[in-house]
N, CA, C and O atoms as a GROMACS GRO file, in nm:
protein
  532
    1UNK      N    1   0.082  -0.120   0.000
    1UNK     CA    2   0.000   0.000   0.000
    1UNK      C    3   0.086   0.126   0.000
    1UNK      O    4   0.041   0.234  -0.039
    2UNK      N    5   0.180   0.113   0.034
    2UNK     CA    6   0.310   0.232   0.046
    2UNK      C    7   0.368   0.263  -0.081
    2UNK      O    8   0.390   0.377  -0.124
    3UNK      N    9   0.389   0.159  -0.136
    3UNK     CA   10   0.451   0.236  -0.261
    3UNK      C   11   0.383   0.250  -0.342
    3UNK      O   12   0.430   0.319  -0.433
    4UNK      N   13   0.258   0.207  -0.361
    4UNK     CA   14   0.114   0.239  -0.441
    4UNK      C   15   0.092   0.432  -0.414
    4UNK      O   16   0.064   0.526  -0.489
    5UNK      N   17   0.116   0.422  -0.294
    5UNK     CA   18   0.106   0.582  -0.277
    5UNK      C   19   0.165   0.653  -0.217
    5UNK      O   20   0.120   0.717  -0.121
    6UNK      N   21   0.320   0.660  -0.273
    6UNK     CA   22   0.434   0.694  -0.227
    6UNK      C   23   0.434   0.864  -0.265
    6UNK      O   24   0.443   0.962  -0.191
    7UNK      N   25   0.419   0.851  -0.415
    7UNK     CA   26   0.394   0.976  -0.464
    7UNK      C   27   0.304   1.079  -0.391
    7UNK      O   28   0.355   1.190  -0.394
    8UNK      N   29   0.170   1.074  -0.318
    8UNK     CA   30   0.112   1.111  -0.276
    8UNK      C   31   0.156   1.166  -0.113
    8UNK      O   32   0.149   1.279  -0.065
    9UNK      N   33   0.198   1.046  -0.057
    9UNK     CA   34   0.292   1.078   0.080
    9UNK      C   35   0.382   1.177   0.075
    9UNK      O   36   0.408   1.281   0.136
   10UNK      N   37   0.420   1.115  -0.015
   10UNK     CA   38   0.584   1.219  -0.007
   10UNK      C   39   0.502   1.391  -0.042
   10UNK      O   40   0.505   1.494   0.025
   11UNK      N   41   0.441   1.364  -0.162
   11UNK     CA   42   0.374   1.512  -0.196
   11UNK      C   43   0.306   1.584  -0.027
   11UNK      O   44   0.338   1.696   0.014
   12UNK      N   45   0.224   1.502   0.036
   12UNK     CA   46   0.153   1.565   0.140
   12UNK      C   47   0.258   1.583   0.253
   12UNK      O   48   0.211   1.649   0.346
   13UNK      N   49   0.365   1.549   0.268
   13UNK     CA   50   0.490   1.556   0.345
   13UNK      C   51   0.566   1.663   0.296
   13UNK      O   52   0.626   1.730   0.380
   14UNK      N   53   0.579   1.695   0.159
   14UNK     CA   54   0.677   1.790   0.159
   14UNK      C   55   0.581   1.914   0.145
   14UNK      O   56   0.633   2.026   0.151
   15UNK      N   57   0.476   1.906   0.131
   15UNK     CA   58   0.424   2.029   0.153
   15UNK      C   59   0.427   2.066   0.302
   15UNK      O   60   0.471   2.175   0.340
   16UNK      N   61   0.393   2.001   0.361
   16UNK     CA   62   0.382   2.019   0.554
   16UNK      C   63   0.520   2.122   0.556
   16UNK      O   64   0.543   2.241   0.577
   17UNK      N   65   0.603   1.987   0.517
   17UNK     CA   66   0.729   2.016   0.548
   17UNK      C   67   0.800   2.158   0.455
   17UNK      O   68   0.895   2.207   0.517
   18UNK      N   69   0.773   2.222   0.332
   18UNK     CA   70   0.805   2.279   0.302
   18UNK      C   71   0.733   2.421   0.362
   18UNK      O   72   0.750   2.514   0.283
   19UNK      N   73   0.667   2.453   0.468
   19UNK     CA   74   0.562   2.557   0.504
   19UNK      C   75   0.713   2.615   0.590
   19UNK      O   76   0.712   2.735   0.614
   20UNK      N   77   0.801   2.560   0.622
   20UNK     CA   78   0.896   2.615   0.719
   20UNK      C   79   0.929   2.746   0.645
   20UNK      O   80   0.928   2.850   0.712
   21UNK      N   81   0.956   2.751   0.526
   21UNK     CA   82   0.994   2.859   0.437
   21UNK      C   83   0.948   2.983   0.512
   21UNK      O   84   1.022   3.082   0.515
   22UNK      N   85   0.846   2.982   0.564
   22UNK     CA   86   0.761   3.125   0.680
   22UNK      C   87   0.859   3.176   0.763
   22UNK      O   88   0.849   3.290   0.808
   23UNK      N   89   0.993   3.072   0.797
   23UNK     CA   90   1.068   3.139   0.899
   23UNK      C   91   1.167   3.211   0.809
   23UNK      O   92   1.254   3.264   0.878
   24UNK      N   93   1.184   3.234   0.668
   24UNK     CA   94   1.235   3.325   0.568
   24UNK      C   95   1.200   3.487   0.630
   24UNK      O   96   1.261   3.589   0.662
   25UNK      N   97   1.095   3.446   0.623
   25UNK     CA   98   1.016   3.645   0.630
   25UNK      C   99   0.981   3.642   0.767
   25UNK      O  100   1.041   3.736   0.818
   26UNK      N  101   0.920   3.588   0.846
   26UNK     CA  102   0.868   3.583   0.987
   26UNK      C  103   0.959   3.487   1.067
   26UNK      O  104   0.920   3.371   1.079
   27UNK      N  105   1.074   3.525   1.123
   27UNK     CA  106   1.153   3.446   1.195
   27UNK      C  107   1.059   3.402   1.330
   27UNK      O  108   1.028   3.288   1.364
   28UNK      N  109   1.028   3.526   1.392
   28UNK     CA  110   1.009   3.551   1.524
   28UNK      C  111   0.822   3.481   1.553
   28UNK      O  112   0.767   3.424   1.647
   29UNK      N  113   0.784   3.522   1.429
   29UNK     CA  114   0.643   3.457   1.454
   29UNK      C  115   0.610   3.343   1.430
   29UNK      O  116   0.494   3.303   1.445
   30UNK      N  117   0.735   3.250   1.378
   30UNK     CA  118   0.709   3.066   1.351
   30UNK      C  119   0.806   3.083   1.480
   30UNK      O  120   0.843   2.975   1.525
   31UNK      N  121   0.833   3.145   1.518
   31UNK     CA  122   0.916   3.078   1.681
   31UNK      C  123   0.884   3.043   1.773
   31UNK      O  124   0.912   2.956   1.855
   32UNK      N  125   0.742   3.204   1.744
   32UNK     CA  126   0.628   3.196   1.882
   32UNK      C  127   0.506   3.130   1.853
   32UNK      O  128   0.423   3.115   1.942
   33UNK      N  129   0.482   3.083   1.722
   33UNK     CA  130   0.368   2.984   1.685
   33UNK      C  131   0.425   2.842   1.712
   33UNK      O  132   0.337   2.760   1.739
   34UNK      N  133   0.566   2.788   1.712
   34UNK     CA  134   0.569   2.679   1.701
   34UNK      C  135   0.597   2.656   1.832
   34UNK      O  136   0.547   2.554   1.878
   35UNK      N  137   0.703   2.762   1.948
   35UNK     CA  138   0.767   2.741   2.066
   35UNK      C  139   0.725   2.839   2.171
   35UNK      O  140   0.775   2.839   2.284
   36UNK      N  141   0.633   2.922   2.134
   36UNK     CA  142   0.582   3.029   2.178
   36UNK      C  143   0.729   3.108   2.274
   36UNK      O  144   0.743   3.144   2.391
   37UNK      N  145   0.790   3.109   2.190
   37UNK     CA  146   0.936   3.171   2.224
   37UNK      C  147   0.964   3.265   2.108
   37UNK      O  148   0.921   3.260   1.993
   38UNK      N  149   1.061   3.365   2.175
   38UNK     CA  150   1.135   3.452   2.026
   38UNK      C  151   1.260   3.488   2.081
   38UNK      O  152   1.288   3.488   2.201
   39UNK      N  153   1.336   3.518   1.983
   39UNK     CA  154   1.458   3.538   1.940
   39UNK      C  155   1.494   3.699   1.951
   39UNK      O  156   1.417   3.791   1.924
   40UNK      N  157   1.633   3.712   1.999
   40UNK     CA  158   1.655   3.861   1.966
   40UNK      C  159   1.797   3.859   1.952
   40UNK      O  160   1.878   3.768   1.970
   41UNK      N  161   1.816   4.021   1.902
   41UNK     CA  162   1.917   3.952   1.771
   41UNK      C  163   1.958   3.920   1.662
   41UNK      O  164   1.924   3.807   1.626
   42UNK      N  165   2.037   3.992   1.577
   42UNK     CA  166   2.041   3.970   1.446
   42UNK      C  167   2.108   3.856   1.427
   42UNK      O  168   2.031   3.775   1.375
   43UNK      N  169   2.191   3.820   1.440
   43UNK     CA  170   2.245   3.669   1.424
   43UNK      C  171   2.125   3.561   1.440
   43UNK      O  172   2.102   3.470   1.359
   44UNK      N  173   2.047   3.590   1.570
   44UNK     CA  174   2.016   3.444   1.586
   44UNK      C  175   1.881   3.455   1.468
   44UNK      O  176   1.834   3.353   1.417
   45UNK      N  177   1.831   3.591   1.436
   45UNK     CA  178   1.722   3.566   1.314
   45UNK      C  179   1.786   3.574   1.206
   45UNK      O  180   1.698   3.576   1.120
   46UNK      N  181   1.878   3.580   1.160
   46UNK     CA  182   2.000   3.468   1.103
   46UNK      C  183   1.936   3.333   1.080
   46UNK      O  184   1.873   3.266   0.997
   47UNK      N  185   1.990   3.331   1.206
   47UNK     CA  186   1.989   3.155   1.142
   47UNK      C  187   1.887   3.093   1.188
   47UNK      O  188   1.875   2.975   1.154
   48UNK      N  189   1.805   3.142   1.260
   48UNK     CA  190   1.613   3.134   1.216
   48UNK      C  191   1.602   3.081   1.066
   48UNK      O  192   1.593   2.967   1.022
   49UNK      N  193   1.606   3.188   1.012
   49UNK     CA  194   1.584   3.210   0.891
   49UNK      C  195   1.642   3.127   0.759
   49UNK      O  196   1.587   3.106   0.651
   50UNK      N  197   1.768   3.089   0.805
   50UNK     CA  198   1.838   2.971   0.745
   50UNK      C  199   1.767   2.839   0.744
   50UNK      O  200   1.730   2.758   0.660
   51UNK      N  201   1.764   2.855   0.904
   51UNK     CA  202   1.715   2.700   0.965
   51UNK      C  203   1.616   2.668   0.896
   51UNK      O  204   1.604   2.547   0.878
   52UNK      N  205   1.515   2.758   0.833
   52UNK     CA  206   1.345   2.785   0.772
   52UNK      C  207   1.395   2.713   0.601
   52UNK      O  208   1.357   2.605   0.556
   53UNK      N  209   1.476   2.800   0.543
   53UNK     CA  210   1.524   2.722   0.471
   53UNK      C  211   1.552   2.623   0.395
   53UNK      O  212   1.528   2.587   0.280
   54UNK      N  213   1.635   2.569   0.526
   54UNK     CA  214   1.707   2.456   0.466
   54UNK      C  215   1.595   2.324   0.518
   54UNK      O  216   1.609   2.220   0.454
   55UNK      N  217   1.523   2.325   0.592
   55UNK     CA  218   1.425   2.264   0.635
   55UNK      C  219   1.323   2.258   0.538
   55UNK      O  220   1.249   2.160   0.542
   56UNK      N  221   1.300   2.376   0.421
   56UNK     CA  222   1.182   2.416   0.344
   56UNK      C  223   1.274   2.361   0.228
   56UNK      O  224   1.203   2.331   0.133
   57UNK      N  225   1.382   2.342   0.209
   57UNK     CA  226   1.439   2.252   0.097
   57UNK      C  227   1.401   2.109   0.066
   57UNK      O  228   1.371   2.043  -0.033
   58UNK      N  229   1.419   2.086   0.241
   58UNK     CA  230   1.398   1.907   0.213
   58UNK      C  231   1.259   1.914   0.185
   58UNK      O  232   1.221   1.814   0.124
   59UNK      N  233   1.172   1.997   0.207
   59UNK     CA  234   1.039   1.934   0.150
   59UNK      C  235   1.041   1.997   0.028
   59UNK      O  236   0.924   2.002  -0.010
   60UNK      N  237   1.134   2.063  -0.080
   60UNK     CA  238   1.104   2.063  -0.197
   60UNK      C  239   1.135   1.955  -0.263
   60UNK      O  240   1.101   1.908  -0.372
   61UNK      N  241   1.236   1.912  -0.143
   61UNK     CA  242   1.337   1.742  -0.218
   61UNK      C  243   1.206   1.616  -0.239
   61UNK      O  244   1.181   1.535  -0.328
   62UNK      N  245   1.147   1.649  -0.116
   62UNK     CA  246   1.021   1.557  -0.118
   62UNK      C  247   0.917   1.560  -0.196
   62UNK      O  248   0.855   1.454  -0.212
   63UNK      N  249   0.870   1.694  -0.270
   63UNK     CA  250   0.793   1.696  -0.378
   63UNK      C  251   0.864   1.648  -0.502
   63UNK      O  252   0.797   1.586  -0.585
   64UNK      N  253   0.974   1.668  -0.522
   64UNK     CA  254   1.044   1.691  -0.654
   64UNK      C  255   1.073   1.501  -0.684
   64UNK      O  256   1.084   1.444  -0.792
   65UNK      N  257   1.079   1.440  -0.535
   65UNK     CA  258   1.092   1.280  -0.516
   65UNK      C  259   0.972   1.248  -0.578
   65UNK      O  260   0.975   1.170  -0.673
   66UNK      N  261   0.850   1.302  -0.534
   66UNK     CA  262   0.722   1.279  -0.542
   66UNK      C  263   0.735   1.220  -0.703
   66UNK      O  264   0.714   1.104  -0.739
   67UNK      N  265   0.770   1.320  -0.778
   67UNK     CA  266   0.760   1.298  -0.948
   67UNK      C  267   0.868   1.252  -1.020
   67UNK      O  268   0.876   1.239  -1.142
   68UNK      N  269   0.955   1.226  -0.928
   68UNK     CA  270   1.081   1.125  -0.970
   68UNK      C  271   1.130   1.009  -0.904
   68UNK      O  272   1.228   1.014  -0.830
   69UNK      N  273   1.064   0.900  -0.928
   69UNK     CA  274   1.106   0.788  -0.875
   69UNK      C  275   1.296   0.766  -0.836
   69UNK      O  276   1.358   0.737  -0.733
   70UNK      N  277   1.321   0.784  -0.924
   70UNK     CA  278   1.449   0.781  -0.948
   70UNK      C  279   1.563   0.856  -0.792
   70UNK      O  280   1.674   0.822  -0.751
   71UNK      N  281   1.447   0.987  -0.736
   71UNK     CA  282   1.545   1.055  -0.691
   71UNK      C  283   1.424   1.034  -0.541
   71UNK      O  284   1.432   1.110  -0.444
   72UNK      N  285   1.349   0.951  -0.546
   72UNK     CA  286   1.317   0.931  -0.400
   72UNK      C  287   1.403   0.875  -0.285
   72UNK      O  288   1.374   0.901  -0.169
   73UNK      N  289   1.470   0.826  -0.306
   73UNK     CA  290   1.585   0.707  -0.195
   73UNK      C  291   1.634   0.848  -0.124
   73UNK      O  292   1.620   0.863  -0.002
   74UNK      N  293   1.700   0.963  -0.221
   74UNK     CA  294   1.779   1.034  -0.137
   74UNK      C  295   1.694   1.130  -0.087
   74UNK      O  296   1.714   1.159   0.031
   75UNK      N  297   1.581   1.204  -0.158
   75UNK     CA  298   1.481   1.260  -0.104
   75UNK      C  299   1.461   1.234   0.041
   75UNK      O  300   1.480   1.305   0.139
   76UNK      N  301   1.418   1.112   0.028
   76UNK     CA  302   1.352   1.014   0.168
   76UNK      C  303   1.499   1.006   0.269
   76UNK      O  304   1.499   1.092   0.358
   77UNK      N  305   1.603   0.930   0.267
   77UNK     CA  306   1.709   0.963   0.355
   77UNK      C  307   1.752   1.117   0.412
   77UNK      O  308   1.778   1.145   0.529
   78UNK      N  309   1.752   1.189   0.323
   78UNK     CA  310   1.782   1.354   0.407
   78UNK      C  311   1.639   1.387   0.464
   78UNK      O  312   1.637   1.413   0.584
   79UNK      N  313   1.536   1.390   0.405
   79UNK     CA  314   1.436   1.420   0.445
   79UNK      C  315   1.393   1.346   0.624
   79UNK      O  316   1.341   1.405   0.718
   80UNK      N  317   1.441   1.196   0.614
   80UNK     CA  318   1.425   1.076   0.695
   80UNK      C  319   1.511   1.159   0.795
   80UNK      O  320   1.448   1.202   0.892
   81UNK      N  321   1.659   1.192   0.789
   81UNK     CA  322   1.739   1.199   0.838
   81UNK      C  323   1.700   1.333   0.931
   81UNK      O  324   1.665   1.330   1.049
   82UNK      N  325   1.713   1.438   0.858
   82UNK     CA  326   1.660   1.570   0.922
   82UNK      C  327   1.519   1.564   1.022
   82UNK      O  328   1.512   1.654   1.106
   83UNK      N  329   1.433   1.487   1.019
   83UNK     CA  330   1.335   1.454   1.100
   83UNK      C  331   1.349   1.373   1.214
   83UNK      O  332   1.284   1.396   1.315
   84UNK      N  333   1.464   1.240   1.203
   84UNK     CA  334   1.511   1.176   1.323
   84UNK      C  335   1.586   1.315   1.418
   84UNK      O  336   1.562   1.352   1.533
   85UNK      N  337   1.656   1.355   1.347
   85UNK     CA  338   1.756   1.433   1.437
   85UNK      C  339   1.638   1.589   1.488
   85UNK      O  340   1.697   1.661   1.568
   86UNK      N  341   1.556   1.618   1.468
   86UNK     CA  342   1.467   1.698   1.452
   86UNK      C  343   1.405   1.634   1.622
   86UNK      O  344   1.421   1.695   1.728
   87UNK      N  345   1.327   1.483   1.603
   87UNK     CA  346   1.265   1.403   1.709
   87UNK      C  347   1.366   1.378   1.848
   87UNK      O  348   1.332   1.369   1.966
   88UNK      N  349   1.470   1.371   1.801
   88UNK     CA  350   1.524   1.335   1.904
   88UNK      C  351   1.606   1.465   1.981
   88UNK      O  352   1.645   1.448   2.097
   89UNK      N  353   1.626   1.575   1.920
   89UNK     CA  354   1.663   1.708   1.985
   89UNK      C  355   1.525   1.757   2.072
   89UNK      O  356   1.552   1.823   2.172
   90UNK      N  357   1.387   1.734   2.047
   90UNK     CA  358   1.326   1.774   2.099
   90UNK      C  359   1.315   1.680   2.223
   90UNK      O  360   1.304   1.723   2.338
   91UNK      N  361   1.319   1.541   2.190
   91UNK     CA  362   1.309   1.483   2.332
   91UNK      C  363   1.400   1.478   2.412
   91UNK      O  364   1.387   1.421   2.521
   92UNK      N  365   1.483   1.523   2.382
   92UNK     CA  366   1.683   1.511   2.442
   92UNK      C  367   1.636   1.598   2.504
   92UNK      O  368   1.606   1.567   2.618
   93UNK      N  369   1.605   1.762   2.457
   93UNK     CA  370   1.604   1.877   2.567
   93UNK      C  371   1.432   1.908   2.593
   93UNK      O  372   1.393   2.024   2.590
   94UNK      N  373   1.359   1.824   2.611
   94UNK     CA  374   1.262   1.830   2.706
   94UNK      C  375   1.130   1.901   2.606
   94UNK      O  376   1.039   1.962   2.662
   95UNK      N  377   1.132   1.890   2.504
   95UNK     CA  378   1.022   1.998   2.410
   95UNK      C  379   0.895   1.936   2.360
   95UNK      O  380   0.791   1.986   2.316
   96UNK      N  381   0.942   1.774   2.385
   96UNK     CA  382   0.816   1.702   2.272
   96UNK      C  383   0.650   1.696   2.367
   96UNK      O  384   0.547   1.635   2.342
   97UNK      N  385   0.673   1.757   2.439
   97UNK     CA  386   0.517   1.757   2.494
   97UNK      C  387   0.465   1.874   2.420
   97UNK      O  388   0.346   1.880   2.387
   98UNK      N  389   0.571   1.987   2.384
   98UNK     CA  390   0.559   2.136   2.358
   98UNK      C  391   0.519   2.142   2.182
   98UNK      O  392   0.469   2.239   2.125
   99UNK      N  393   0.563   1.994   2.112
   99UNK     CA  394   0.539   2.026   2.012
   99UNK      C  395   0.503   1.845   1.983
   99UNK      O  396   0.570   1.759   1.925
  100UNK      N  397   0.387   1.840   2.042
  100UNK     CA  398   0.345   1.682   2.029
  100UNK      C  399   0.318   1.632   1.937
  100UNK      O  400   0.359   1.524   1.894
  101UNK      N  401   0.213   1.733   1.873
  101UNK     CA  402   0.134   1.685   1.714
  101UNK      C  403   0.274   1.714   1.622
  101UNK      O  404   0.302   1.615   1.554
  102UNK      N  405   0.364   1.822   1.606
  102UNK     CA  406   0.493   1.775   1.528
  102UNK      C  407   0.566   1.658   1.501
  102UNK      O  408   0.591   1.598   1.396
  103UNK      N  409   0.609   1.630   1.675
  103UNK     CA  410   0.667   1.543   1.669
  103UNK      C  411   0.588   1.406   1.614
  103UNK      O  412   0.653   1.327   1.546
  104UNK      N  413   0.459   1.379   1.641
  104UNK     CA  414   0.377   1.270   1.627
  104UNK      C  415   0.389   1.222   1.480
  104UNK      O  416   0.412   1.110   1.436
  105UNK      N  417   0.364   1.353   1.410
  105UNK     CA  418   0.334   1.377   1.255
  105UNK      C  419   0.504   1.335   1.164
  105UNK      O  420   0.518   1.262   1.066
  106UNK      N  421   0.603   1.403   1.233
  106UNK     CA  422   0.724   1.334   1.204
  106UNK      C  423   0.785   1.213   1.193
  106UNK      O  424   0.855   1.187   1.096
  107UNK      N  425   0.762   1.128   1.292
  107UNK     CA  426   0.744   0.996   1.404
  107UNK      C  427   0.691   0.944   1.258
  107UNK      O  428   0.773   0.905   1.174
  108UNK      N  429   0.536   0.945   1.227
  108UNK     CA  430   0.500   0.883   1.122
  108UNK      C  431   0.549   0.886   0.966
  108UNK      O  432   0.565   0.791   0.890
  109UNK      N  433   0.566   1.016   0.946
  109UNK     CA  434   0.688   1.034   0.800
  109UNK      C  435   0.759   0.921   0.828
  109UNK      O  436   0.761   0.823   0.753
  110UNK      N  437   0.838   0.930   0.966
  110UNK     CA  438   0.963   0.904   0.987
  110UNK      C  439   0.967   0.711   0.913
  110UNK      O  440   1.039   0.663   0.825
  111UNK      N  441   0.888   0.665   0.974
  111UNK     CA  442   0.830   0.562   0.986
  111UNK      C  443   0.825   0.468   0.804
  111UNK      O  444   0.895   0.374   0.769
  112UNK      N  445   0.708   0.548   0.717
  112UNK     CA  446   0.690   0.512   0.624
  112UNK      C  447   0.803   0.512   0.553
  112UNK      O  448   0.856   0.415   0.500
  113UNK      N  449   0.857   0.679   0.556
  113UNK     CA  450   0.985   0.634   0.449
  113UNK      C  451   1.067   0.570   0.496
  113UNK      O  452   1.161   0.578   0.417
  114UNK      N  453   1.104   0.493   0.597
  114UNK     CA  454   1.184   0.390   0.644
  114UNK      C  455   1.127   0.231   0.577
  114UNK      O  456   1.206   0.157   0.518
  115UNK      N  457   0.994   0.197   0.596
  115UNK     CA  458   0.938   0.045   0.504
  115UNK      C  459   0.936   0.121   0.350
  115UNK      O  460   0.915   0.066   0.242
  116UNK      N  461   0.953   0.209   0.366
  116UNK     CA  462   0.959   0.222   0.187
  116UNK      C  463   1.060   0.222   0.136
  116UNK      O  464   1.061   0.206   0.014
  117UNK      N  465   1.183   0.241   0.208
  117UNK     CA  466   1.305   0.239   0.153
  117UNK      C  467   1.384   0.072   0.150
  117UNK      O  468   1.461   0.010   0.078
  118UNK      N  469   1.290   0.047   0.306
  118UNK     CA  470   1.368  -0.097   0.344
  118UNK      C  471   1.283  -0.217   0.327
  118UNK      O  472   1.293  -0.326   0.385
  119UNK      N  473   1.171  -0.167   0.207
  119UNK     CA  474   1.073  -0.253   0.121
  119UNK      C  475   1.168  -0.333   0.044
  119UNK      O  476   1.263  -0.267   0.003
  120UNK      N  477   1.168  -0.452   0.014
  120UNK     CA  478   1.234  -0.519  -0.124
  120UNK      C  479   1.175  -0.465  -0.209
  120UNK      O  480   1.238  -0.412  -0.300
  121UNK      N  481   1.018  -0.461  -0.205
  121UNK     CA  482   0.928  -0.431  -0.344
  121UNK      C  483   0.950  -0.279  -0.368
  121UNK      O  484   0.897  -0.222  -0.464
  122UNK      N  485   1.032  -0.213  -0.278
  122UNK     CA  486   1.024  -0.081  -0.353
  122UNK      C  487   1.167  -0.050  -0.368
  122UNK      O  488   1.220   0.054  -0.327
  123UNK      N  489   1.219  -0.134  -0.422
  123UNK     CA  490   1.370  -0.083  -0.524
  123UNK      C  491   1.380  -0.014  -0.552
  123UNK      O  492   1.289   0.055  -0.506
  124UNK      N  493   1.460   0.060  -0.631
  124UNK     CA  494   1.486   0.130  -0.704
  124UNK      C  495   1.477   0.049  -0.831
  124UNK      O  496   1.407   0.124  -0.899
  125UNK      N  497   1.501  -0.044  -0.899
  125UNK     CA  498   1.510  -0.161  -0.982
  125UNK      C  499   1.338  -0.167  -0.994
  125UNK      O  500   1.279  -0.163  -1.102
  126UNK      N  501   1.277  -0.177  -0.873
  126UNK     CA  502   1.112  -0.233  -0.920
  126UNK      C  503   1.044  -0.116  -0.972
  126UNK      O  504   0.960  -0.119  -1.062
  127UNK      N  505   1.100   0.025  -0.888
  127UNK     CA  506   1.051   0.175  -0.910
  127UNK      C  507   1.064   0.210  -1.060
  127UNK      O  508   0.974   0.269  -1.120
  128UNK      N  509   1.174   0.170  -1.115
  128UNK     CA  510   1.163   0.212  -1.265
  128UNK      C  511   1.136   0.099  -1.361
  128UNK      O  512   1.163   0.097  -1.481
  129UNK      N  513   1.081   0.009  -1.292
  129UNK     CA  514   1.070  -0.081  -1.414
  129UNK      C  515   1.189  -0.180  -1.468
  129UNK      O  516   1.154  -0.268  -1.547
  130UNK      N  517   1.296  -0.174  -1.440
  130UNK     CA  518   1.417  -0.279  -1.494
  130UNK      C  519   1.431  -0.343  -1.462
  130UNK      O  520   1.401  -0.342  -1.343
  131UNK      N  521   1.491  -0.480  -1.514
  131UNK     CA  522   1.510  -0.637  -1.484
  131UNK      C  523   1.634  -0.618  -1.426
  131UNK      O  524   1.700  -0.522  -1.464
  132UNK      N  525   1.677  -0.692  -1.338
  132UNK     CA  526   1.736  -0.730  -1.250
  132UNK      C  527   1.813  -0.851  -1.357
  132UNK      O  528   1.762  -0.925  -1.441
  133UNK      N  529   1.989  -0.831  -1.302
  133UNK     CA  530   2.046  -0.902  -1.424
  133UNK      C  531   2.136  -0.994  -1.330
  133UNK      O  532   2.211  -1.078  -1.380
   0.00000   0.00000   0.00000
């Protein structure tokens, strides 16, 4: 059922995931919507703003996977990757009650693209169609 609607996952994932882009223009108000905290400081809305970013990348990686079989594996690993380390900074320093439905919603990304990667049936080999030699 996963790789039947992989395309679709990944699409509704990297959109979630690409909304970070908000911390581009509004550092301080995805800080206090997500942590009800803010920043002061030009440096640190800096790298707010980075952080928004490069976070709003991997979910372009995840749409762009969406329509390329070919380039889902790495999509899904950085994407995979940035979300473990994402889950476990929040529970390391005490936050995941603070951001439950995130973390929950991550947790499950986290999850699928892991049996989808570590599917036999979803090769890369079965994904495009080629015989196996």
């Amino acid at each position: 059922m996963i790789k039947q609607n992989m395309k679709w996952i990944m699409l509704v994932a990297g959109l979630i995931t690409f909304t970070m882009v908000f911390a581009l223009f509004a550092p301080n108000q995805l800080l206090n919507s997500m942590f009800g905290a803010e920043l002061e400081g030009d440096l640190a809305l800096l790298i707010v703003r980075n952080w928004g970013v490069l976070i709003a990348l991997t979910g372009g990686m995840l749409i762009y996977g969406a329509f390329k079989p070919e380039q889902r594996p790495m999509a899904l690993v950085v994407s995979g990757l940035s979300k473990v380390t994402f889950i476990g900074l929040l529970i390391s320093h005490g936050f995941a009650q603070l951001l439950l439905p995130t973390l929950i919603m991550d947790c499950i990304f986290v999850m699928i693209f892991a049996i989808y990667l570590f599917s036999p049936q979803a090769s890369l080999a079965t994904e495009l169609n080629v015989k196996r030699g």
